[in-house]
N, C-alpha and C positions, 0 to 999 in steps of 0.2 A: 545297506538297505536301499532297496530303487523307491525312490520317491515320482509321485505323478508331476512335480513342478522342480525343477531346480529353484525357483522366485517366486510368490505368490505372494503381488502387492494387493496393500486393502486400499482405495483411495484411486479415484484416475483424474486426479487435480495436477496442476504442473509437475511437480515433482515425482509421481508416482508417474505418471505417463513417460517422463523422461528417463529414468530406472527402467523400468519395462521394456521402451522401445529399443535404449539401446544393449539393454541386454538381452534382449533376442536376435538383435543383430549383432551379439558377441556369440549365437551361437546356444542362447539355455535355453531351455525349455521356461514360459511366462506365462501368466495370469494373472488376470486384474480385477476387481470388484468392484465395483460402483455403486451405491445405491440411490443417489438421488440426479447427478446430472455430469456429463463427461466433461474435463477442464477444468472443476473445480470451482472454488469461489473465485479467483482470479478472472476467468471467463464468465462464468453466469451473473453471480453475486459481489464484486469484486473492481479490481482495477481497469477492466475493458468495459463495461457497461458506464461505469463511473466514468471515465473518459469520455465517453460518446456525450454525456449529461451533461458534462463538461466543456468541451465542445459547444452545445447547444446554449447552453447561459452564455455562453460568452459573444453570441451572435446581437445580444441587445445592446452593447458598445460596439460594436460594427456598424450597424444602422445608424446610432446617435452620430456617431465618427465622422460616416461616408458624405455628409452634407459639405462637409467642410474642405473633398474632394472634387468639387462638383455634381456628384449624385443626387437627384432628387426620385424621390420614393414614396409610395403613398406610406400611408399610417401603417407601423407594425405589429401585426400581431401572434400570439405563438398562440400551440394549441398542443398539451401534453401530452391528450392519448396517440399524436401523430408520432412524435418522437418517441413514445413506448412501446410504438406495435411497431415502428420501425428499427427501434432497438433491439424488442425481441426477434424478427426477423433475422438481423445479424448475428444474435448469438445461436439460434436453431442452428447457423449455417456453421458457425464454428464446431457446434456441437458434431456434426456431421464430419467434420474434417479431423475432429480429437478422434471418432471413431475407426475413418479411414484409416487414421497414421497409425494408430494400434492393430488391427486387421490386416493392415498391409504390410507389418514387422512381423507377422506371425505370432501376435500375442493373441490367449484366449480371454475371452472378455466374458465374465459373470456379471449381470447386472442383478444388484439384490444385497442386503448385507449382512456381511459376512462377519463370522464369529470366530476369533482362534480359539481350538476348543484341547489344543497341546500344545507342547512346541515344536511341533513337524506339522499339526492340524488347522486346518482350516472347512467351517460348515456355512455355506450359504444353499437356500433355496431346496435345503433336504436333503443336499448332497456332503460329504465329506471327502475333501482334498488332501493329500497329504504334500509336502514341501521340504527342501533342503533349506531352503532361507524361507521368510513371511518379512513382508516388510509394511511398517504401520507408516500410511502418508492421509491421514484424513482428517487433517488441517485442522483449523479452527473454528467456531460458531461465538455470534456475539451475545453479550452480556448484560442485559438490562436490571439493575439494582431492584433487590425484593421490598420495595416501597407500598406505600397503600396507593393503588390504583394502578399498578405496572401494566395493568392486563390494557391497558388504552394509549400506551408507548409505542411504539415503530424503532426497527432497528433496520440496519441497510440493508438485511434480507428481506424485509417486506418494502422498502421506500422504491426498488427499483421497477414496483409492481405498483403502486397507488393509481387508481381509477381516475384521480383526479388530481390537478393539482394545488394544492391546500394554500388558502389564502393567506393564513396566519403560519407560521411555524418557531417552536421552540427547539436548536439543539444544543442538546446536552452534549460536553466531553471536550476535551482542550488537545486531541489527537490528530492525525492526518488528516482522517476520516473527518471526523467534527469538522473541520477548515474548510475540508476540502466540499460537504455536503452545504453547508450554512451558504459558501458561494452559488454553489448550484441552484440550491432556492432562493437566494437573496437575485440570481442575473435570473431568472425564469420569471421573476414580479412578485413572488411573495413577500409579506411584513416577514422579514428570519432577525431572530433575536440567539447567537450564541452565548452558551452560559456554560462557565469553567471554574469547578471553586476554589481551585488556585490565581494565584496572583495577574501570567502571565501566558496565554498559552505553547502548544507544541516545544513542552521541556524536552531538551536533550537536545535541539538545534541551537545554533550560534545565539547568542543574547542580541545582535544587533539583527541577524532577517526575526527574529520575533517581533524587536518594537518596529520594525520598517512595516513586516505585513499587518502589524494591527492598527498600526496608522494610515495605511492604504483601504484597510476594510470598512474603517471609521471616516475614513474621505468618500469612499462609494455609499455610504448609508446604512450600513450591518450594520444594526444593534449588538456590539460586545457589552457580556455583562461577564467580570469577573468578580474571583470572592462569592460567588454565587452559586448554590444548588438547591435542587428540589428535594422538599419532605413529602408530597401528596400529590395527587393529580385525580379529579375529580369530574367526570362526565357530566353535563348539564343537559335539561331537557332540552335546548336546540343543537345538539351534539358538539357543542363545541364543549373547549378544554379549560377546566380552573388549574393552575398550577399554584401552589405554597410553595414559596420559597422558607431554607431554612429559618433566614432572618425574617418572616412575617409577612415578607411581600405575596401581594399576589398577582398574576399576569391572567389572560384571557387570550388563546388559542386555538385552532384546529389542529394542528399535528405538536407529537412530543417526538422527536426523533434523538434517539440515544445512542452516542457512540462513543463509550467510555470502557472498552476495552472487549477482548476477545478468550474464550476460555479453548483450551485443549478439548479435539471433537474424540471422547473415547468411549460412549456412551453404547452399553451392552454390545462391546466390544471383547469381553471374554479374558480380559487381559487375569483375572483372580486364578485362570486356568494355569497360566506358565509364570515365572519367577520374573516379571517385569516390572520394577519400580517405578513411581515417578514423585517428582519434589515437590515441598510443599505449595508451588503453587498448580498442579495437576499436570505440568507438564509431564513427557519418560524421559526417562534420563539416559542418557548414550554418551557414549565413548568418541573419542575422534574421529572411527570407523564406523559411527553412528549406528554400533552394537549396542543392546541394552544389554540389562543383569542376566536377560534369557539369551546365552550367546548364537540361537538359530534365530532371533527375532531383529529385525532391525528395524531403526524410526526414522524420518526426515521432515523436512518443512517445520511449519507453523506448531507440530504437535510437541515439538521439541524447544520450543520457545527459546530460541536462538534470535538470527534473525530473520523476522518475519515478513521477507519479500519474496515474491515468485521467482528472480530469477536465482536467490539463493537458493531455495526449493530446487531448480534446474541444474545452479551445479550441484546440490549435496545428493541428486537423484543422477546425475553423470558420477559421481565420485563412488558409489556405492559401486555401480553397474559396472565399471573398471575395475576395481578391487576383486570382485566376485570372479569378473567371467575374464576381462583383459587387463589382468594386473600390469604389464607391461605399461601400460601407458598413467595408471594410477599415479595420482598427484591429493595432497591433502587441498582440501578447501582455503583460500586466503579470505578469513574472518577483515582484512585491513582493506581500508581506501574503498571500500562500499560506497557507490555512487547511489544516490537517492533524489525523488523529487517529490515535491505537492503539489496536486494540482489542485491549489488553491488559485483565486482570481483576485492577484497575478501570483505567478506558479512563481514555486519555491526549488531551486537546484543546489544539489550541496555533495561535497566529498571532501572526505575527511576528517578533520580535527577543527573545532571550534575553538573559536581562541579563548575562554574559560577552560578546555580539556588541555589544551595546548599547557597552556600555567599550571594547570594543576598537576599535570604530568613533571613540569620541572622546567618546562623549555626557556629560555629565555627569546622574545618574540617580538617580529615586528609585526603592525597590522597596516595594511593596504585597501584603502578604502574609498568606493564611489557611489555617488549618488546622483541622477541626473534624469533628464525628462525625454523619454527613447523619440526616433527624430521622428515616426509615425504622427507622435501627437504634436509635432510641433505647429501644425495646421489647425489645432483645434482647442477647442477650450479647457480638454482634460489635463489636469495638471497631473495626474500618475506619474511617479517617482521611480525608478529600475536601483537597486543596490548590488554594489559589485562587493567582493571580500576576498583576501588571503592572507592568512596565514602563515608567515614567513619565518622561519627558527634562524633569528638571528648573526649567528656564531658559523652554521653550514651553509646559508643561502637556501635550503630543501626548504620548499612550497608545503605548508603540513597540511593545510583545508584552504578549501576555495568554496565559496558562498553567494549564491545571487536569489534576487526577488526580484522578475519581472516577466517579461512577456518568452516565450519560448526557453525557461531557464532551464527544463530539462535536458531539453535539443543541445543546450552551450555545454551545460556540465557534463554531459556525457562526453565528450569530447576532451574534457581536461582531466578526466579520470585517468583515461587513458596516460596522461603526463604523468600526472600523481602518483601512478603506481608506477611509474617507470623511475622514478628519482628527480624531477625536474627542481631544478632552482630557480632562485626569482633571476637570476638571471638569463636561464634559456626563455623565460618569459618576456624579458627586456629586448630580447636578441630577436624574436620571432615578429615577424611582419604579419602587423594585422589587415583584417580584410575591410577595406573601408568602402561605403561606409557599413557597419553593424552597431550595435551594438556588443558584440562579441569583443571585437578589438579592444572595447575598455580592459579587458583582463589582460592585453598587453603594452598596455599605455600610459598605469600605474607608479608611478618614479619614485612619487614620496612617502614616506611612511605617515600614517596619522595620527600612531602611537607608539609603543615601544614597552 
């Protein structure tokens, strides 16, 4: 059968753009869908807006700092809709450039959304496509709990867009996101009280950057509140926010910002049409070769609740496109040594094995561990603490995770990833000359164990 697309991706978010573009540039015939904005959450909603935010709080410890430089400066002040309209500014520009790289591979670009309505079929905009592959990349949307009053919450799709910047703020959610926003409004000048009704937050990282960054945010002024969630949320005639907590408490607010997880975006997506399952928590379910049960349909990114970062998105949207069109170079995805950061204030850099995964896996393990005041501040009154970590399986010398909390941790860890996944031991770490002075160098300077 001649099909009008060899590939017809829904989604033009990282991953779907990267499928597309280099499988046109293998050669297939491509099409893409988009319905709301090119790049995806990543780019509009997502880790490049968030950064710029980022960025920008972290400007009020630069002022306070620079005195102790010599700088003198008048009085500081911000002013959000500047930073918002020059946010959105940057991402229009992105947007433009998602569209170029698609146009300029020769991929067709439908803007509108589309509905698989077989499994060769695809209907956007009144038309009907037909396809040898369809491939679902249309990430994720976030989650706000069906509480009384949900309708007066904010989730990060709407926080990147506020008019103004909210005096009071409550966030909810013990996740990246949560961390990473709570700083955002806690460095821009808001009261921000985060609240997690777990213990401790950002489960699944190492148990020591958890209590280092929650004693760094409690040293900056964040209100952590854990053990803590919200039953109601109640608008007031001066439009501010009554929150109930479950235990009785009650707080007083202008924003509720919730970031307590993300649901699979599948929504009048047509999937009842073709044989596509997915698990109980909505994600589809796919195969290594990120096939579902409908073998012309294929998934990636966020919808697949794997892992949920853009650049695995990028290879698992490289890894489709080579299979498909340039097997020859086909390689599976390596789910290990995922390098990850937070840009929490101060950011969080990690790869690999936490030394709780490390034990529980069986290893027998040494841990390597610093703490110390980066030499920036040594001119000034901030006392901020940087923590070093690894990992070290006792028995081979092989480095399993490396861990740090502090100023540029992403910039260091991405760099030692690179080791990690190559096999490094603590002794090529011992053996390698550090760059002095860094901070960086502490990762090769480490001699004694702290524990065992």
């Amino acid at each position: 059968m001649a099909y009008d697309f060899d590939l017809y991706v829904i989604g033009a978010g990282s991953g779907g753009v990267r499928a597309a573009r280099f499988a046109a540039g293998f050669g297939a015939k491509v099409a893409v869908a988009e319905s709301r904005y090119l790049g995806g959450t990543c780019v509009n909603v997502g880790c490049v807006p968030k950064k710029l935010l980022v960025y920008g709080a972290h400007y009020a410890e630069d002022f306070e700092q620079a005195s102790a430089y010599g700088w003198t400066a008048g009085e500081p002040s911000f002013d959000w809709a500047t930073l918002i309209a020059n946010k959105d500014r940057e991402i229009n520009r992105l947007n433009g450039i998602y569209r170029n790289l698609l146009v300029n591979s020769g991929v067709v670009l439908h803007e509108g959304h589309a509905k698989i309505t077989g499994p060769h079929e695809v209907e956007i905009n009144d038309q009907r496509y037909t396809a040898k592959h369809i491939m679902i990349a249309t990430g994720g949307w976030p989650v706000i709990p069906d509480i009384p009053g949900r309708e007066h919450a904010i989730s990060s799709n709407e926080a990147f867009f506020l008019k103004e910047l909210p005096k009071r703020v409550i966030v909810v959610g013990g996740g990246y996101i949560a961390v990473e926003f709570a700083g955002i409004f806690h460095g821009m000048g808001a009261q921000t009280s985060l609240l997690y009704r777990g213990d401790l937050f950002l489960r699944g990282f190492d148990g020591a950057v958890r209590k280092h960054l929650a004693e760094e945010l409690t040293r900056r002024g964040l209100d952590l509140q854990f053990n803590a969630d919200i039953k109601s949320i109640e608008k007031l005639d001066d439009g501010s926010l009554r929150v109930e907590l479950k235990d009785g408490k009650t707080l007083i607010t202008d924003c509720v910002f919730y970031a307590t997880g993300r649901r699979p975006m599948l929504d009048n997506l047509g999937l009842e049409n073709t044989a596509v399952t997915v698990d109980e928590k909505g994600f589809v379910v796919v195969n290594e070769k990120y096939e579902t049960t409908e073998p012309s349909i294929l998934a990636i990114g966020d919808v697949i609740g794997r892992v949920q970062l853009t650049p695995v998105a990028l290879a698992e949207g490289m890894a489709v496109a080579r299979r498909l069109f340039k097997p020859e170079q086909y390689r599976l995805v390596d789910y290990r040594m995922i390098p990850t950061a937070v840009f929490s204030l101060p950011n969080i850099g990690t790869v690999g094995l936490t030394e709780e995964q490390a034990r529980e896996e069986g290893h027998e393990v040494e841990i390597f561990e610093s703490r110390f005041r980066p030499m920036k501040l040594s001119l000034t009154e901030c006392q901020e603490r940087t923590l070093m970590k690894l990992v070290v399986n006792a028995k081979t010398d092989k480095v399993l995770g490396c861990h740090m909390v502090g100023p540029d941790a992403g910039e260091i860890v991405q760099g030692l990833a690179i080791a990690l996944k190559a096999g490094a031991t603590k002794r090529d770490f011992d053996e390698t000359i550090g760059v002095h002075p860094t901070a960086a160098e502490e990762f090769v300077t480490m001699r004694t164990p702290v524990a065992s």
